[in-house]
Structures are given as structure tokens and as C-alpha cells.
N, C-alpha and C positions, 0 to 999 in steps of 0.2 A: 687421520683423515685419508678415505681415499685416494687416490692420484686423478689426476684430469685425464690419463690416459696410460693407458695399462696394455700392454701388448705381451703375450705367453707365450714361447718358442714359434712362430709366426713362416708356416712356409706358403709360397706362391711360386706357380709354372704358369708362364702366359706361351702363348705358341702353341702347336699340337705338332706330331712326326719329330722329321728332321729338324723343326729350326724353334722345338721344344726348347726353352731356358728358364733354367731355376734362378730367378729372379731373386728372390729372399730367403734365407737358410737359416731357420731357428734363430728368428730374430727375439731376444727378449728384454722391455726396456718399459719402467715406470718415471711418467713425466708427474712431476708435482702441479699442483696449483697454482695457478697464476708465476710460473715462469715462462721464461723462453728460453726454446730449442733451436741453436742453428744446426743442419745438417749438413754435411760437405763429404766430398767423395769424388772419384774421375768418371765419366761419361760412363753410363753403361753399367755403374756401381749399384743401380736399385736403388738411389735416395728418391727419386720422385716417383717410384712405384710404392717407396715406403710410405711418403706423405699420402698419397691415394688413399693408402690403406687407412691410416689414419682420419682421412674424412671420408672414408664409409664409400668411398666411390672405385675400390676395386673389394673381392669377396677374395679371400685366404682360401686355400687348400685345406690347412688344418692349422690346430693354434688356437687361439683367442684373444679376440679385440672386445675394451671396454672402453669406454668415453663416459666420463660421468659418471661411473658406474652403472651402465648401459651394457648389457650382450649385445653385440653384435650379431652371433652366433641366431640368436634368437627372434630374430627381427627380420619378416618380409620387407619383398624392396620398397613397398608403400609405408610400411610402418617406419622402417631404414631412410627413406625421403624424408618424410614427417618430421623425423629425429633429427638429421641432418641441417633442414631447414630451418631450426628453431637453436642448435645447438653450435654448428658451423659456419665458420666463413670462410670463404677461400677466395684465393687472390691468385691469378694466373700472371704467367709472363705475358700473355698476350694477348691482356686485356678482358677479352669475349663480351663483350657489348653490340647490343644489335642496335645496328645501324640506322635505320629508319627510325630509329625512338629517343629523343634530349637525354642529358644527364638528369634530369629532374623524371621520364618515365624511366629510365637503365634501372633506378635506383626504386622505385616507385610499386612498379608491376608486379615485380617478387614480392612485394610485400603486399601486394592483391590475390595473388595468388595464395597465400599462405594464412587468409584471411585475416591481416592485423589489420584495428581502424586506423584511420587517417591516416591511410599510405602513403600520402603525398605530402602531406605535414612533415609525417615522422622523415620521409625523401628530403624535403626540403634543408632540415634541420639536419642533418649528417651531411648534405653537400658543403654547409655553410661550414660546419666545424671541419671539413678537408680544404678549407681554402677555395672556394666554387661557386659561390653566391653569385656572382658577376654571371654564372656558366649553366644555367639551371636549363635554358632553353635552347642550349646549342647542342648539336648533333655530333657524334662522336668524329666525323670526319672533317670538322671545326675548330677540332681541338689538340693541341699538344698531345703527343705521346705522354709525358709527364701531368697532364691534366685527366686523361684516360681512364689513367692510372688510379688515380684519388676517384674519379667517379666507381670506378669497380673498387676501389677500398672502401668508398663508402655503400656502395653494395653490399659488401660483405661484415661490414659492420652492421647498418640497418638494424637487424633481427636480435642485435644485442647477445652474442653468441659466447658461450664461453670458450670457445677456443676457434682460433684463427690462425690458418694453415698459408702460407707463403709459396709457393714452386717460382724461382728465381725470378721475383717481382721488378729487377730492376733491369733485367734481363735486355730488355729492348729500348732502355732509356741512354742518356747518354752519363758521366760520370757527375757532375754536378745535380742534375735532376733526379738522378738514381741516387744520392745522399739523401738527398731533400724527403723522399719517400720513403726510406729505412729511415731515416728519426721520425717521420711521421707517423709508422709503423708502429715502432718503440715506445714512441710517446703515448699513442692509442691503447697499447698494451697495458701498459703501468696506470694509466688514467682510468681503465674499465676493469683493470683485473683479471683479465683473459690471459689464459694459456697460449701462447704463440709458438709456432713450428715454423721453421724458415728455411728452406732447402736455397742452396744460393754455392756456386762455384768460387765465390770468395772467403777465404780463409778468415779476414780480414771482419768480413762483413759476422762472419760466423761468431768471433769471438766476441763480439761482442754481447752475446749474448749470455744466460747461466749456465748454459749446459752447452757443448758441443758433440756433436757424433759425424765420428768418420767412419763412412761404409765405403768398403768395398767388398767385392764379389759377392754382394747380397747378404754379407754378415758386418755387422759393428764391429767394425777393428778396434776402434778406441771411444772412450767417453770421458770429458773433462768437465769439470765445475770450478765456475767461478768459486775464487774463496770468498767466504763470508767478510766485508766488514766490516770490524769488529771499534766500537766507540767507545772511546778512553773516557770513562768517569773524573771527572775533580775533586784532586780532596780536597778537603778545607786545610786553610793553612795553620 
């Protein structure tokens, strides 16, 4: 089978002149199906230029990016949108919710835009399943940080995506709230089958997941895997 995401010696340069930086250095790394990936790394290390990359919202130098078995390579930024829209979700630290619009349009519009029916339906019914029922018509400056948060997860679920991309989602909550969101995350994960990338400063938070990647200086220092579980048969006595 495939991988959900497939990246081939993978270079990026953002800047131009002097303050030019090689961001990513032959980065190359296959994510399986329906795991998850924590990423961790120190400031400045390129894990959330990596994630970018991963949802199609930064373009490589050279390399190759697949999702789905999708070129990248190959794909205008309208056909690259199209893709993304229907295939990604992404979940920011801060939020990005427009303000003038309820948790019931945040979640809603996107999916007017991308012509699915019953926007508001399908809206409705992701807020409910992030805990938001109560919150459908309040306005993002009404609501918890940690309520935000679930409106832009469910955002980014809506479209029913195979892979679901994290940049330190908990970032701006506080420690209780910011749990409550990583198993809601988690749990979303393993319920739909989606591939999840979770870039996040906490170790802690990372291990949790099957695969861990520590970058720094724009290269995968390390990669770890959960060991498999392995379930003891009974014999008969």
C-alpha cells in the first residue's frame, strides 16, 4: 500500500540575499496510513516549514512531495487548492477564524466554497461531535480559546480528509484545555482513519504518537516507532 505521505530528499530556501536560509536539507521520510506523526525539534529547526510542506502550502526547491499518491510536482496552485481542500485539514495554533462569522458559518463557508451540499448540515454535525452544540451561533470572540479551537478542528475535519496536519495546536491554550484537545485530536484520528502530523514543542505530547521525528537544522536527526502490541493467544488447557 502506498504511504499517506511520501516526501524524496525534500530541499527548501525561504529568504533571498543575505538572510537566504536553507530551511529543509534532503529531508526524506514515508508516513503510513492512518498513523500519527509527532514532530519536535528547537525553534528555528524547520518542523513547521516541514508541516507546510506537507499540506501543500509551501512549494520545495527540489524533491518530491506525494500525499495519496498525489505529485505535487505536478499540480497548478488551483488544482494544488482543489487537492488540498478535499484531502487536508489543518489545524493552526491560532486558530484563524473570521470573526464576524458564528462557529456554525467558521465551519460552514468552506464547505460553500468547495461546493459540498448541505454545508450547514454537514457544519452543524462536526460542531456537535467536537463538543459545540450549545455554541453553533456564537461568534469566535464569545468563546474560550479552548472552544476556538474545536470550532477550527472541526473545520478542519468537515471535508472528511485523509490527513490532518497539527502546528502546535495547543500552543495558546492553557495545560488542562490543551489535553482535552490532543485526545480530542487523537481520538478523531483513530475514529476516521486519518493520517495525523502533529508538530508540537512537547516531547511528551509527541510520544504519544506512532512515529516521532526530531528535526533539527532542517534534517531528521532521529525517527522512533511506537513498538507494535503484540496480543498473547490462549491455549487451551
Amino acid at each position: 500500500m502506498q504511504p499517506a505521505i511520501s516526501l524524496k530528499n525534500i530541499h527548501l530556501t525561504l529568504g533571498e540575499g543575505a538572510s537566504q536560509v536553507h530551511v529543509l536539507r534532503g529531508i526524506s521520510l514515508d508516513v503510513p496510513n492512518a498513523k500519527s506523526v509527532g514532530v519536535v525539534g528547537p525553534s528555528g529547526s524547520g518542523k513547521s516549514t516541514l508541516l507546510m510542506v506537507m499540506a501543500g502550502l509551501e512549494r520545495v526547491d527540489s524533491g518530491k512531495v506525494e500525499l495519496v499518491g498525489e505529485d505535487f510536482s505536478k499540480l497548478n496552485e488551483d488544482d494544488l487548492a482543489a487537492f488540498r481542500g478535499k484531502n487536508i485539514g489543518i489545524v493552526f495554533q491560532s486558530f484563524h477564524l473570521i470573526p464576524n462569522m458564528t462557529a456554525l458559518e467558521n465551519v460552514a463557508v468552506p464547505l460553500e466554497l468547495a461546493g459540498v451540499e448541505d454545508a450547514f448540515a454537514k457544519a452543524e454535525t462536526e460542531l456537535r461531535a467536537v463538543g459545540l452544540g450549545e455554541r453553533l451561533t456564537h461568534y469566535p470572540t464569545q468563546m474560550s480559546g479552548g472552544e476556538q479551537q474545536r470550532v477550527a478542528m472541526a473545520r478542519a475535519l468537515a471535508p472528511d480528509p485523509k490527513i490532518l496536519v497539527a502546528d502546535e495546536p495547543t500552543g495558546n491554550l492553557d495545560e488542562d484545555t490543551g489535553t482535552q484537545i490532543t485526545e480530542l485530536l487523537f481520538s478523531k484520528q483513530r475514529e476516521r482513519g486519518m493520517t495525523l502530523v502533529l508538530v508540537t514543542h512537547d516531547p511528551s505530547l509527541a510520544a504519544q504518537c506512532d512515529i516521532t521525528l526530531r528535526v533539527r537544522a532542517g534534517e531528521i536527526e532521529q525517527q522512533t516507532e511506537k513498538p507494535i502490541k503484540k496480543t498473547r493467544r490462549k491455549t487451551a488447557a
